[in-house]
C-alpha positions in Angstrom: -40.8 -6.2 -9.4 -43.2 -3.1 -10.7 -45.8 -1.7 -10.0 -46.3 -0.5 -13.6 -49.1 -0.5 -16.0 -49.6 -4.1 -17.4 -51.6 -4.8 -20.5 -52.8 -8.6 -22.4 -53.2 -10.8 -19.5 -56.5 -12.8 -20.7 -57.4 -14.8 -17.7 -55.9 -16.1 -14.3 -54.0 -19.3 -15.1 -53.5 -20.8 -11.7 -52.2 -19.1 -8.1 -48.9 -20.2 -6.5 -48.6 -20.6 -2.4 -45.5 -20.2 -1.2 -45.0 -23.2 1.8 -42.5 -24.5 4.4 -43.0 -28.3 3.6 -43.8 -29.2 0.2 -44.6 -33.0 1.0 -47.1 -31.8 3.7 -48.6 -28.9 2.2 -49.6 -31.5 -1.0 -50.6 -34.1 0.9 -53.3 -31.7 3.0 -54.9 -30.2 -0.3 -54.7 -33.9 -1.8 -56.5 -35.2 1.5 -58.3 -32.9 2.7 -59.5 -31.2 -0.4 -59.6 -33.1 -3.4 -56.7 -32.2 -5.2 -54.9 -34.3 -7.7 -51.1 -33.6 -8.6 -50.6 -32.4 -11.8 -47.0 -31.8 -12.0 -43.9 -31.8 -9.9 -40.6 -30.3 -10.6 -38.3 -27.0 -10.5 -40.1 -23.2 -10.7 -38.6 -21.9 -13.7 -35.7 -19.4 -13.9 -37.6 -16.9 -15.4 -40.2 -17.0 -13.1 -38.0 -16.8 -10.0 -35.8 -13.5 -12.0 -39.3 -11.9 -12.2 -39.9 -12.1 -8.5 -36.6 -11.1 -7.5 -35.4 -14.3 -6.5 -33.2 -15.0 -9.1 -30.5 -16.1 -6.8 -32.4 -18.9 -5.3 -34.1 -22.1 -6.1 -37.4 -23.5 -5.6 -39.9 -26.7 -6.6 -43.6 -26.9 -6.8 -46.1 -29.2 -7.2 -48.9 -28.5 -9.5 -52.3 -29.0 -8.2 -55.3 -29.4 -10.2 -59.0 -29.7 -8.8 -61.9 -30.1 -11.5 -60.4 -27.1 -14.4 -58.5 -25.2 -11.7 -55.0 -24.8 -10.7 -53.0 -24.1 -7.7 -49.0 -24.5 -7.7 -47.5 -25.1 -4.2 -44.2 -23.7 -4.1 -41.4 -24.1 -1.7 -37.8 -22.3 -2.1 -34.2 -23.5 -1.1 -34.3 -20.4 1.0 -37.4 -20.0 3.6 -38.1 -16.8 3.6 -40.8 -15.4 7.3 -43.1 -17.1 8.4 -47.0 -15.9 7.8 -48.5 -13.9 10.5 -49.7 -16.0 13.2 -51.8 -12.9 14.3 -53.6 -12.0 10.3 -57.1 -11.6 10.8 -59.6 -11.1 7.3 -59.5 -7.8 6.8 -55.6 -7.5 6.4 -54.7 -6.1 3.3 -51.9 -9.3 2.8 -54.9 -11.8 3.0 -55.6 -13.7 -0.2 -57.9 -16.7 -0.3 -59.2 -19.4 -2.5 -62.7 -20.0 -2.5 -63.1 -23.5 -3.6 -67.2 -24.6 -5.0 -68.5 -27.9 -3.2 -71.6 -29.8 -3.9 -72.6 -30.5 0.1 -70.6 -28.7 2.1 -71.6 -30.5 5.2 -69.9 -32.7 3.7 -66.9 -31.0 2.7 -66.6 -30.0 6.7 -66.9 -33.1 8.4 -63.8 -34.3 5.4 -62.1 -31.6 6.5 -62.4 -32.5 10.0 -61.1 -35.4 10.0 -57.3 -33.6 8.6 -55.0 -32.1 11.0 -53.0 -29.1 10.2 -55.4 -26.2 9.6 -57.2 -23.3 11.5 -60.2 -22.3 11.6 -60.9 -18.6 10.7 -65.1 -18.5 10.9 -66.4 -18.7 14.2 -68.7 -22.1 14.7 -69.9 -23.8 11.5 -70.3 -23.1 7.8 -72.9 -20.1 7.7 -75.8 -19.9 5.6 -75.6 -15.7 4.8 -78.7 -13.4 3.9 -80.9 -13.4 1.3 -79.9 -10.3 0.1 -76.1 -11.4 0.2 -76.4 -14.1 -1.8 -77.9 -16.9 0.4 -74.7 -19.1 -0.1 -73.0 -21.3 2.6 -69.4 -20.6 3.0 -66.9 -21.4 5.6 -63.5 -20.1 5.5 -59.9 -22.0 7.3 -56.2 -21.3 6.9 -54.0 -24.5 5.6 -50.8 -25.7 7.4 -49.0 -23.0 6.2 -51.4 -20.1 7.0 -53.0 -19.7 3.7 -56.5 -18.9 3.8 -59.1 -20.8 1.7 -62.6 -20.8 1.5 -65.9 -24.0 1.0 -68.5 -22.3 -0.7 -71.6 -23.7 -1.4 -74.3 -22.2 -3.8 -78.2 -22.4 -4.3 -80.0 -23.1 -7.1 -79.9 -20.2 -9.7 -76.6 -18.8 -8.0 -73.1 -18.7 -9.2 -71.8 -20.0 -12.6 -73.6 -22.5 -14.4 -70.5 -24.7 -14.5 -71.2 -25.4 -10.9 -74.3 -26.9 -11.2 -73.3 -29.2 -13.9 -71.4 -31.3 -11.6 -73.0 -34.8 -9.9 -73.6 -34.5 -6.4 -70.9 -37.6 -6.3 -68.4 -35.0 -7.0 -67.6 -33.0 -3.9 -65.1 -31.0 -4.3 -65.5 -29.3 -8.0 -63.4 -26.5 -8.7 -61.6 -23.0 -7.7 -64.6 -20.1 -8.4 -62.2 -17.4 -7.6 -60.0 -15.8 -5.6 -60.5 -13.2 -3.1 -58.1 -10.1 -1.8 -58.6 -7.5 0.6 -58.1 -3.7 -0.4 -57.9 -0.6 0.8 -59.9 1.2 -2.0 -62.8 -0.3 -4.3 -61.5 2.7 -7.0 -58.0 2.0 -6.8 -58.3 -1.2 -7.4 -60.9 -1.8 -10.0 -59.3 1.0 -11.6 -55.5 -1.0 -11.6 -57.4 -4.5 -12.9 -60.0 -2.6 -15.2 -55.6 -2.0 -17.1 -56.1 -5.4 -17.7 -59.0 -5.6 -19.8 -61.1 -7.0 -16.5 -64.6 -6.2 -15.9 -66.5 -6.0 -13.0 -69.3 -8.2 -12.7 -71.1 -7.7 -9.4 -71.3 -5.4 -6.3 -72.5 -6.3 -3.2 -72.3 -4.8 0.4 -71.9 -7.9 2.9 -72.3 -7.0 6.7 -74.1 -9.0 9.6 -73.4 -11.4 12.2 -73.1 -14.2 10.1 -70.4 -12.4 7.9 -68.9 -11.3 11.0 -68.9 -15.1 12.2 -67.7 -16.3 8.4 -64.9 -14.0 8.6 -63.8 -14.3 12.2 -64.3 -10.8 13.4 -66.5 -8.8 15.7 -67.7 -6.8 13.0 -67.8 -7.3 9.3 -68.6 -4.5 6.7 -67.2 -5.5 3.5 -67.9 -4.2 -0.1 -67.6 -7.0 -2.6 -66.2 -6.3 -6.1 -66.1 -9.3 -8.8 -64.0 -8.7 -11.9 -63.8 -11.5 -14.9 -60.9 -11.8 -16.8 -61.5 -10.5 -21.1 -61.7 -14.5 -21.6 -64.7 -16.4 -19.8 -62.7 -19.0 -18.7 -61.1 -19.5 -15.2 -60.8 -18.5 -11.9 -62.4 -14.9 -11.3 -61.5 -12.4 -8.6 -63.3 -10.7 -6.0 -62.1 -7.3 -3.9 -62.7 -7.3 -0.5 -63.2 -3.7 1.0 -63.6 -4.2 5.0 -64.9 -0.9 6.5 -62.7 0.6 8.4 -59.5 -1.8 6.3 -57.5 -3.4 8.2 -53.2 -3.5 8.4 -51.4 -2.3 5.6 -49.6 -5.1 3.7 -45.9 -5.6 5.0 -43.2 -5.3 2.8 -42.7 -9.1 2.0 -40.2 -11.0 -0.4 -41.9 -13.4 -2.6 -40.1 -16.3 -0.5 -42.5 -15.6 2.3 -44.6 -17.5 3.4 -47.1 -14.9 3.1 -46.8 -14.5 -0.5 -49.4 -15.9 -3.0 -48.9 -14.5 -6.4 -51.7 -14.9 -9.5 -50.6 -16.2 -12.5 -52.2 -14.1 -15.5 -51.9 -15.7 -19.0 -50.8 -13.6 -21.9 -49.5 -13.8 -25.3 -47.6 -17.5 -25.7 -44.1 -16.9 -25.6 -43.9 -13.8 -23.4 -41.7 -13.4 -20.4 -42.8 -13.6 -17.4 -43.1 -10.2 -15.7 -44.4 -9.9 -11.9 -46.1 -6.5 -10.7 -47.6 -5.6 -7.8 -51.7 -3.9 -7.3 -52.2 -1.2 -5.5 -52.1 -3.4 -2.2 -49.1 -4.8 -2.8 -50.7 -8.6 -4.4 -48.2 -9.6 -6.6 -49.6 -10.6 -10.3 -47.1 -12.4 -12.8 -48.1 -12.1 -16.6 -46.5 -14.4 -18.6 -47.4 -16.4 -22.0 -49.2 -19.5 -20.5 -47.2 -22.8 -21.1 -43.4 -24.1 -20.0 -42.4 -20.8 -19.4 -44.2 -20.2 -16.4 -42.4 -23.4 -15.3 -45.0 -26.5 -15.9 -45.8 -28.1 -18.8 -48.7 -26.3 -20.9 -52.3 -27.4 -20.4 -55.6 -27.2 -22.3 -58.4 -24.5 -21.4 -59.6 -24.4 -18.3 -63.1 -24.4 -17.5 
């Protein structure tokens, strides 16, 4: 794995969690979440050369909610556990911010699983005008993988996600969110992969504070979009002052999340680290990334 220059990765294809239980970790996002399996069946060998774990084997189930992918991945070798201790400013955390149509809705569904943790403090929070005025509320799953309900207003967010019946409660994966040390080295790194950024925004308050589970939140928010308009998108999170360094982690940890960036059909998969130390793996989208190939995703 390299942190080297990488060129031609288009859009994010889906994001693989690394989990302890495969069978559980499935059944809580199919539950609890809304998720439908896509696929099960073994990572590929090229993927698992590209993350260094060549010598080991692993499944997945592929996870699909609305146009939006997440792979679940568990390996014949468990690798250390996730931080029992990770707070939101940690430079390992990596969420998924998954787009509901009520989200007092989505909570109480939620409620009624077992097997997560809470990370916001109280309920879903309603933040600031000038932040956005969106409702989010933020957990970890079974495995310690933070994700995120976020609800938006009228005349906020993409248009895709207010296209959507209310009947439909669960509608897709907007993006997915990192935390950084530094907005320039970072933008700089994606802005190699033909990314944009889209929007800035300077989110601090008590209700931040409370959605993120700390007694202070300062965070500079960076969206970037992919060259194609499709897909996921990514957001930077800068916490003022940043929290712990990332840990040097294997990508059998239970940590690891890595983004799957789709290139040119046909090309190896190749896994690199950002500036952080979040693992990216460009590879032409299709069975070489290890699942069957799918159609564009919205």
């Amino acid at each position: 794995m390299t942190g080297a220059r990488v060129t031609g990765a288009r859009r994010i294809a889906w994001v693989s969690r690394v989990v302890a239980d495969l069978d559980r970790a499935a059944a809580f996002y199919r539950h609890a979440l809304g998720f439908r399996i896509a696929w099960r069946g073994p990572v590929d060998r090229t993927v698992l050369s590209a993350l260094g774990m060549g010598r080991l084997r692993a499944r997945q189930a592929v996870l699909r909610l609305g146009g939006q992918t997440v792979a679940l991945v568990q390996f014949s070798r468990r690798g250390r556990r996730y931080p029992p201790d990770s707070r939101s400013d940690d430079l390992w955390f990596q969420h998924l911010a998954i787009v509901v149509s009520d989200i007092e809705a989505a909570y109480a569904r939620l409620e009624r699983h077992a097997g997560w943790r809470p990370i916001t403090d109280g309920p879903p929070q309603k933040l600031p005008q000038e932040d956005g005025r969106v409702r989010a509320y933020k957990f970890r799953d079974p495995d310690g993988h933070p994700l995120e309900l976020l609800w938006f207003p009228p005349g906020q967010g993409r248009a895709v996600w207010h296209r959507r019946g209310p009947e439909t409660l669960f509608l897709g994966i907007d993006h997915s969110a990192l935390s950084i040390a530094s907005p320039r080295c970072s933008v700089r790194f994606y802005k190699t992969l033909g990314w944009r950024v889209t929007e800035r925004t300077l989110n601090h308050g008590p209700r931040q504070a409370a959605l993120d589970g700390l007694a202070q939140a300062h965070v500079q928010v960076t969206a970037l979009r992919p060259c194609l308009p499709s897909g996921p998108g990514l957001e930077l999170l800068a916490y003022q002052p940043p929290g712990r360094a990332t840990r040097p982690h294997a990508a059998n940890d239970l940590v690891t999340d890595w983004t799957t960036l789709a290139a040119t059909p046909g090309r190896l998969p190749r896994a690199v680290r950002d500036p952080d130390g979040h693992i990216l793996l460009v590879a032409g989208h299709g069975g070489s990334i290890g699942a069957p190939a799918w159609g564009p995703i919205t």
